[in-house]
C-alpha positions as CSV (number, residue, x, y, z in Angstrom):
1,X,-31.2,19.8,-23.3
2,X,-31.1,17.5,-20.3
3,X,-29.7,18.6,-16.6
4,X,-26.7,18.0,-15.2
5,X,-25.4,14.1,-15.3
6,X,-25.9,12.0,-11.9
7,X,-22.6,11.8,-10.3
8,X,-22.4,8.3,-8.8
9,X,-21.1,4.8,-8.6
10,X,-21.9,3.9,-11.8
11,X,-20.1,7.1,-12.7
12,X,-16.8,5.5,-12.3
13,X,-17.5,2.7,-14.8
14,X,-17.8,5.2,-17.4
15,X,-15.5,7.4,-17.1
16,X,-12.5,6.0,-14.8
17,X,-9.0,3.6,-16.1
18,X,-10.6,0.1,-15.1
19,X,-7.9,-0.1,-12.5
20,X,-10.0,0.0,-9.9
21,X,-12.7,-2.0,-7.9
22,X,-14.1,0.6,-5.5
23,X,-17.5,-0.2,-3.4
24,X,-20.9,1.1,-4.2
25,X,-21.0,3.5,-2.1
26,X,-19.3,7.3,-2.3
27,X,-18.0,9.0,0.8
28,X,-18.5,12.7,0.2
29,X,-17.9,13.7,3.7
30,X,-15.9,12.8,6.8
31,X,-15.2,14.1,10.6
32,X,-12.7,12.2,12.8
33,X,-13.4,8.2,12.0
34,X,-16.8,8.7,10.8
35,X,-17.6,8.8,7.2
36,X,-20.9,9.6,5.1
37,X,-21.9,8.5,1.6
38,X,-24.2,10.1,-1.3
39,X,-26.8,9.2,0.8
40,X,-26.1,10.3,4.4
41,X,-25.1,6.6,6.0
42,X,-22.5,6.6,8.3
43,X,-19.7,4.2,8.4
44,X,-16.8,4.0,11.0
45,X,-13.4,3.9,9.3
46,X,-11.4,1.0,10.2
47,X,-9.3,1.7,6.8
48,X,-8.1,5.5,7.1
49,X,-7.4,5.2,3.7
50,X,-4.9,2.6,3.3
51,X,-3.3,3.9,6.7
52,X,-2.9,7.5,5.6
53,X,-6.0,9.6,7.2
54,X,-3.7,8.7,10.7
55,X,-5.4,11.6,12.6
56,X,-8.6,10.8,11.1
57,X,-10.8,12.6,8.6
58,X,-10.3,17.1,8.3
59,X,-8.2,17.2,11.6
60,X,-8.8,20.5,13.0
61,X,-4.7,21.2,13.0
62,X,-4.5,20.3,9.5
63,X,-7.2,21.6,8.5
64,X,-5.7,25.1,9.8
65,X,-2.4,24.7,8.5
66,X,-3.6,23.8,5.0
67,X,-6.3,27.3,4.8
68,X,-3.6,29.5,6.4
69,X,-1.0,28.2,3.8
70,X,-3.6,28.2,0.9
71,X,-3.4,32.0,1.3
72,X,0.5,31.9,1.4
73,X,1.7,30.0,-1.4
74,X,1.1,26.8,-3.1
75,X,4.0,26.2,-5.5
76,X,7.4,27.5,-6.1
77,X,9.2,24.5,-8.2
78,X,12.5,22.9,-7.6
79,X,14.3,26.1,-8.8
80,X,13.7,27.2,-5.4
81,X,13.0,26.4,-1.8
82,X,10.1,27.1,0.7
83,X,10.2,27.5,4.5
84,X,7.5,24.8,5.3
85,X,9.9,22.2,3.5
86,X,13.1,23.2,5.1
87,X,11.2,23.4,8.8
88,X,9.8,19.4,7.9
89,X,12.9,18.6,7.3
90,X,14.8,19.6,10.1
91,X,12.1,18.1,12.2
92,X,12.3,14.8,10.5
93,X,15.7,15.0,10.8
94,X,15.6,15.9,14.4
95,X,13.4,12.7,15.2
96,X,15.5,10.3,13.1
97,X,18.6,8.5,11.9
98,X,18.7,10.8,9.0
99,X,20.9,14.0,8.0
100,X,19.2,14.6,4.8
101,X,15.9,14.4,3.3
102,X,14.0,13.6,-0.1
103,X,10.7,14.9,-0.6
104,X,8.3,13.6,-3.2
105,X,4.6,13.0,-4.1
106,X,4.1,9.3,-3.4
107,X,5.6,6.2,-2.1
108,X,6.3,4.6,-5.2
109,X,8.3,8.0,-5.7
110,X,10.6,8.0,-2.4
111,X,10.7,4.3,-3.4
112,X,11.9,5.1,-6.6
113,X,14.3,7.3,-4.9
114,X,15.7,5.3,-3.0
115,X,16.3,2.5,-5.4
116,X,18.2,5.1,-7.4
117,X,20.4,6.4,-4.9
118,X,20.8,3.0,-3.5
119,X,22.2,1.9,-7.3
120,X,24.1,5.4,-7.3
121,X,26.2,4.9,-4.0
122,X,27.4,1.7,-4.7
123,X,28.0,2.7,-8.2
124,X,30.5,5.4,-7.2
125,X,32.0,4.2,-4.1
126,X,32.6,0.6,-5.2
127,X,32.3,0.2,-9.3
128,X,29.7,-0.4,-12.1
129,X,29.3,-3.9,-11.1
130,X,27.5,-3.3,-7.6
131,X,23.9,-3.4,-8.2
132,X,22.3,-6.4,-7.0
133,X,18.9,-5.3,-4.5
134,X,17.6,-8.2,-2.6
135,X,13.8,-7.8,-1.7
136,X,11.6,-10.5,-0.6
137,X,8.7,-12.1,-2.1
138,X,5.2,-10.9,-1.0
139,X,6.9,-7.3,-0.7
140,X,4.8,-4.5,-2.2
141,X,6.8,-1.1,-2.8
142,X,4.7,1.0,-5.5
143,X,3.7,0.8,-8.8
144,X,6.4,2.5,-11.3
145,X,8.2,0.1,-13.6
146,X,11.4,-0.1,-11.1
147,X,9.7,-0.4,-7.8
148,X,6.6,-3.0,-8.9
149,X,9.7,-4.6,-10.0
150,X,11.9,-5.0,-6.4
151,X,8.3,-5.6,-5.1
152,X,8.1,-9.6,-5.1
153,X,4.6,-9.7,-5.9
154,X,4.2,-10.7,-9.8
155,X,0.8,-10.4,-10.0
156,X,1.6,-6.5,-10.3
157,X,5.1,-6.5,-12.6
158,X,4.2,-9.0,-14.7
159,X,2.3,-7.9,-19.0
160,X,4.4,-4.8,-19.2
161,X,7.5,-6.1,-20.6
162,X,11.3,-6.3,-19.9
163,X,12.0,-5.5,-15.9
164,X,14.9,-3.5,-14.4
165,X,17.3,-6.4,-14.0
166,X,19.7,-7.2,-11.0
167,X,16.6,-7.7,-8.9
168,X,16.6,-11.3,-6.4
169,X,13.7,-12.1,-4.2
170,X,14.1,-14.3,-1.2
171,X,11.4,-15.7,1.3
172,X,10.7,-12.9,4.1
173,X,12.3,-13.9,7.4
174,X,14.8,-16.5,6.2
175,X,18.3,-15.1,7.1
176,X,20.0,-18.3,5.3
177,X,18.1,-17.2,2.2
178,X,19.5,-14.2,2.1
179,X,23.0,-15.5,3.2
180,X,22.5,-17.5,0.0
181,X,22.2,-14.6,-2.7
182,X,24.3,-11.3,-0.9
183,X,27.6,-11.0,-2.1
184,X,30.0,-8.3,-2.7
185,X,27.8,-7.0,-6.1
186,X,25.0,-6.5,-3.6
187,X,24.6,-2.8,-3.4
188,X,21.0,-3.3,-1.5
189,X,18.8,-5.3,0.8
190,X,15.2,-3.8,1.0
191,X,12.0,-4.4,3.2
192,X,9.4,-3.5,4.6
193,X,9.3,-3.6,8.7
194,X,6.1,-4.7,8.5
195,X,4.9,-6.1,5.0
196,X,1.9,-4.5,4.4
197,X,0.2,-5.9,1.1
198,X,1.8,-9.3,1.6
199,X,-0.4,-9.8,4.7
200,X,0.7,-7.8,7.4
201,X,3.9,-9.5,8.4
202,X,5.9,-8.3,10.5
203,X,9.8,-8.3,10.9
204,X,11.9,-10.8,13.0
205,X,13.9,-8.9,15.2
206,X,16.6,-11.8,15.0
207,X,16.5,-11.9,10.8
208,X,16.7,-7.9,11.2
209,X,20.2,-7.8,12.9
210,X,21.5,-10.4,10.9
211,X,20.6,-8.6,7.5
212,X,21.7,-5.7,9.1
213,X,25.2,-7.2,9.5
214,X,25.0,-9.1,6.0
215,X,25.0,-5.5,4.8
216,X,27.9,-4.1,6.6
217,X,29.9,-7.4,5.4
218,X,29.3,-7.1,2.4
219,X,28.7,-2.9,2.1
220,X,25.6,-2.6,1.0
221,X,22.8,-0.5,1.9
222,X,19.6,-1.4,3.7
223,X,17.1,0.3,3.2
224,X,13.4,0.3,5.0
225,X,10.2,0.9,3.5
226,X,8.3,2.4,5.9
227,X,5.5,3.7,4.0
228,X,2.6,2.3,5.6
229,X,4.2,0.6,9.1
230,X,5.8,4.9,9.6
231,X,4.6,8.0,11.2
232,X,3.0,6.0,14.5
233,X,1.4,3.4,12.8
234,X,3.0,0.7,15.2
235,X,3.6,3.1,18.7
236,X,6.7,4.4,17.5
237,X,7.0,7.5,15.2
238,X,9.1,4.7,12.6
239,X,9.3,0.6,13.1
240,X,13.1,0.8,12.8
241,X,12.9,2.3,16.3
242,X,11.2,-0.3,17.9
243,X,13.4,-3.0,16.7
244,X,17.5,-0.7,17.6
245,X,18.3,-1.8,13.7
246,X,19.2,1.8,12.2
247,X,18.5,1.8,8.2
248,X,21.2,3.7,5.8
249,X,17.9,4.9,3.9
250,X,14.2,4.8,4.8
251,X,11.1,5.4,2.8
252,X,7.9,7.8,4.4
253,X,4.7,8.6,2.7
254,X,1.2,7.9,3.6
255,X,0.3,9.5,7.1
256,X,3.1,11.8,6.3
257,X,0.8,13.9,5.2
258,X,-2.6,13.1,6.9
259,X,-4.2,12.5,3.6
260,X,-2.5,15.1,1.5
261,X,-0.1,13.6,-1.0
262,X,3.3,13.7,0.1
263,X,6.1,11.5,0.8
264,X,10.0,11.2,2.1
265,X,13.8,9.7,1.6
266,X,15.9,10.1,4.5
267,X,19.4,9.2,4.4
268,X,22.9,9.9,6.0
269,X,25.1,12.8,4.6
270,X,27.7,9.7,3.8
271,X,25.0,8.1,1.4
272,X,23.6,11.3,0.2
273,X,26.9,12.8,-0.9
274,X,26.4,10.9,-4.3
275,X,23.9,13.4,-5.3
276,X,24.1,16.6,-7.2
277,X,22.0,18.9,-9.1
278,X,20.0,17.5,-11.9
279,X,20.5,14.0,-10.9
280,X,17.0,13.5,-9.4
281,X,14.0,15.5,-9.1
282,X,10.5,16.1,-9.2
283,X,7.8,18.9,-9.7
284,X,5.7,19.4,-6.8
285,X,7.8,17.1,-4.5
286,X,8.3,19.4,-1.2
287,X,5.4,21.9,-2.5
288,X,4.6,24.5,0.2
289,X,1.0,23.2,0.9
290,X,1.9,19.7,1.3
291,X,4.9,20.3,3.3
292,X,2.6,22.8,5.2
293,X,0.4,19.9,6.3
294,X,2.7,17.5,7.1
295,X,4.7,19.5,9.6
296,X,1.0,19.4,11.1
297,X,0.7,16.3,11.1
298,X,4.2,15.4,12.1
299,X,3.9,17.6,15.2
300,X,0.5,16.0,16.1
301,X,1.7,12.4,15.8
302,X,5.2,12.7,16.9
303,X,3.8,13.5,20.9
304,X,4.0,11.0,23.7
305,X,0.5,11.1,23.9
306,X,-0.6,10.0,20.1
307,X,1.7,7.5,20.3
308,X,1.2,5.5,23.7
309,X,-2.6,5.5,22.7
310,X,-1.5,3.2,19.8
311,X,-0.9,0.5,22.1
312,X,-3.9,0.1,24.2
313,X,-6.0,0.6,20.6
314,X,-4.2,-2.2,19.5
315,X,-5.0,-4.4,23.0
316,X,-8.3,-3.8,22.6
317,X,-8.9,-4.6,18.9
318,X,-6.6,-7.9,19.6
319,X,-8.8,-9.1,22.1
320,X,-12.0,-8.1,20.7
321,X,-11.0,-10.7,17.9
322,X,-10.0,-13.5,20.0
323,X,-13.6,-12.7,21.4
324,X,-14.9,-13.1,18.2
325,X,-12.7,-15.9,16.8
326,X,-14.3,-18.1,19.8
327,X,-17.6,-17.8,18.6
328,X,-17.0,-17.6,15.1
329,X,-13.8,-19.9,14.4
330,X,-13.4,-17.1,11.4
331,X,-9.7,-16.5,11.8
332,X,-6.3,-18.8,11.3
333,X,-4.0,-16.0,12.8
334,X,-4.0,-12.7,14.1
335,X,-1.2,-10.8,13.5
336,X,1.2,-7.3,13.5
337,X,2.3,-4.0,15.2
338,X,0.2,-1.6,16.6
339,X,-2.3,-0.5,14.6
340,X,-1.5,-1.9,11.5
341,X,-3.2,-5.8,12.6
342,X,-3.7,-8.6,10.1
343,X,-6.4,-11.8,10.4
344,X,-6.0,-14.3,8.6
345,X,-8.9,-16.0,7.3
346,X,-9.8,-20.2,8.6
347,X,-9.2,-22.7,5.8
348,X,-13.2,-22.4,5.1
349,X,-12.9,-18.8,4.3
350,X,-9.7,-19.1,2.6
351,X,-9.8,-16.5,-0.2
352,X,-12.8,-14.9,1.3
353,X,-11.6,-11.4,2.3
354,X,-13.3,-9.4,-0.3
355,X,-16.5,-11.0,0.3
356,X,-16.0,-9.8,4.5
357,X,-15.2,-6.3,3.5
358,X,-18.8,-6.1,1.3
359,X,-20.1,-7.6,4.8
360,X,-18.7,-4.9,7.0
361,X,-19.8,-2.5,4.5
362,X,-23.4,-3.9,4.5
363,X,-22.8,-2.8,8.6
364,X,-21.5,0.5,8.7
365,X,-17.9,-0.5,8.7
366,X,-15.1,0.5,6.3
367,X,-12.0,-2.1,6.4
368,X,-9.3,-3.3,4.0
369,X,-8.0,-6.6,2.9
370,X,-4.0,-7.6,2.4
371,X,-4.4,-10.0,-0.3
372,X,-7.1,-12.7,-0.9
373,X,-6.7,-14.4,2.5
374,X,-6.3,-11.2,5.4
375,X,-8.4,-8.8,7.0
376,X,-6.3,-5.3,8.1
377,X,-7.2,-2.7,10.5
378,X,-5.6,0.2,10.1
379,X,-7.9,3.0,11.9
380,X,-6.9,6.1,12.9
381,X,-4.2,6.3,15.5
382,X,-6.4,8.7,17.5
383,X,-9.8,7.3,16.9
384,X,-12.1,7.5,20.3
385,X,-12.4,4.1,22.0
386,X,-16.2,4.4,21.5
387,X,-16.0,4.7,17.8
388,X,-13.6,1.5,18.2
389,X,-15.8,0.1,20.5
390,X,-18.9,0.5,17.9
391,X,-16.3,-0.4,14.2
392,X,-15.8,-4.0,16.6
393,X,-19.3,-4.7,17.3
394,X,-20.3,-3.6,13.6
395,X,-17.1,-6.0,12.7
396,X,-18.5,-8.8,14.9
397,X,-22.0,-8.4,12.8
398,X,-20.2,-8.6,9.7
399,X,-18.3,-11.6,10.6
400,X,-22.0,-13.0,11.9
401,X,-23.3,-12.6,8.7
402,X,-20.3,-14.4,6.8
403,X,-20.4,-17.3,8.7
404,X,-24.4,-17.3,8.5
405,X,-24.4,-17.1,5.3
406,X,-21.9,-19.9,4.4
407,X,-23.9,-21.9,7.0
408,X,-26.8,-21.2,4.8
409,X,-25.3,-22.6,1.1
410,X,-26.0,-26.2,0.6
């Protein structure tokens, strides 16, 4: 009898749904916006996770509020309530549009809710015939069957059969497109303020009002996905804030929870009045321990001081890659909100960003792409201006070696 198996890398191919493309390396441990692999290198985190580790990695006030309710309770079911929930919800509440709250596991999940109770509403406020949802193309909003679906990215819906019908896409920012399709069967319009897979778009405050008014014409509900561009990630506690266009239902998930899995609907009383026992539900959505850490997190983002930081991070990372763009004509565009910041690759990358996140890797450097063509930062909210200081120059290396290397081919 052998020993105990190796656990690594290759680990994954063996054992894991091929779903997946991760990088060679495992993180096993990680402190603020540093990270460490099998092997003890470091790497700044430029990625927190898809924007979810928003306070970095085992925040000391998470970190306290998940051991202190680990020796509480963990689970109680739907059947009854918990007093973490109800105290997240009042202070979402507080800090929002909303009157009631949703909670869940995932984005997909309040996505999924939100769909349904969109469909719902106008169901029995206006008839069985209102239940048209306008989304726009390059939109990503999860991964079940209905939301891949409103999601106007085929590459994800498409080889799993019939979709949930009823569902128009229309180009992002194009008012006269959606002009074009809303009409009085229209029970939603749905977006994201800042698209986030599509390549880190964000909203035009101009095409926001209008839509907003489309669905007050026409009575349907608009509804924001604020998954990834929520909970600080742009220098407001939600993107609808920074734009005065007020959703009828808004999607949270993500830094919600810090890195624990949990997510949010908020709506109005009006909309939410359409529920009733046994409609919707969910097992471990608004579970003690998750809700636990949230309200953490929640109290920790939602301060003046997390927040205005967002802003000068985002100066500095902007001009850092002008800097860089100068020397190494790497990027077409730099765009987005705070710290959610897309570039776009040059023509003579184009399709390319894979290939830059192995080179950042190769320098210490954990970042994410947005689709073939974009680069995305999305570190920490709170990460030290030394760390970002050090993830740029380790960026600006990476970047170095690209264009080296392409230099290099014949």
């Amino acid at each position: 009898m052998g020993g105990e198996k190796v656990i690594d890398r290759n680990t994954f191919d063996d054992v894991m749904l091929p779903v997946y493309a991760p990088a060679a390396f495992v993180p096993v441990k990680g402190k603020g916006s540093r990270v460490w692999d099998q092997q003890g290198q470091e790497f700044i985190d430029f990625s927190s996770g898809i924007a979810v580790t928003a306070l970095g990695h085992c925040h000391p006030a998470l970190v306290r509020a998940l051991k202190a309710q680990g020796e509480l309770i963990w689970h109680t079911s739907n059947l009854f309530t918990n007093e973490p929930a109800l105290r997240l919800a009042q202070k979402m509440i507080d800090a929002t549009f909303a009157d009631r709250v949703f909670f869940a596991n995932s984005g997909a999940e309040a996505n999924e809710a939100a769909f349904k109770l969109a469909r719902r509403y106008a169901i029995e406020r206006h008839g069985p015939y209102k239940t048209k949802i306008i989304a726009f193309k390059n939109a990503f909003h999860g991964r079940t069957l209905f939301t891949v679906s409103v999601g106007g990215q085929a590459k994800y819906s498409d080889g799993f059969g019939p979709k949930p019908a009823d569902i128009v896409h229309v180009p992002f920012n194009d008012l006269d497109a959606v002009k074009a399709v809303i009409d009085d069967h229209t029970c939603a319009v749905v977006l994201e303020p800042v698209q986030g897979e599509g390549g880190i778009t964000p909203v035009d405050a101009d095409f926001l009002r209008g839509v907003r008014e489309l669905c007050d014409k026409h009575q349907a509900l608009l509804v924001f996905d604020e998954v990834q561009s929520g909970m600080g990630r742009t220098g407001t506690l939600f993107t609808y804030m920074r734009y005065g266009v007020t959703p009828d239902i808004l999607t949270s998930a993500k830094a919600l929870g810090g890195g624990f899995p949990i997510s949010a609907m908020l709506t109005t009383n009006a909309v939410a009045q359409v529920m009733e026992p046994g409609v919707h539900g969910t097992t471990y959505g608004g579970n003690p321990l998750a809700c636990a850490v949230a309200e953490a997190a929640f109290d920790t983002i939602n301060t003046p001081e997390v927040l205005s930081g967002v802003q000068a991070r985002y100066e500095f990372i902007v001009s850092r890659l002008a800097e860089i763009n100068r020397r190494y004509a790497a990027f077409a565009d730099v765009r987005g909100l705070g710290l959610l910041i897309g570039a776009e690759l040059s023509d003579e990358y184009k399709g390319m960003a894979r290939e830059f996140l192995a080179a950042a890797v190769d320098n210490g450097l954990m970042l994410l792409n947005a689709g073939p063509n974009v680069l995305r930062f999305a570190p920490s909210l709170v990460i030290p201006m030394e760390d970002l200081k050090q993830g740029m120059d380790r960026f600006e290396n990476a970047v170095r070696q690209m264009v080296d290397g392409k230099m290099d081919k014949p």
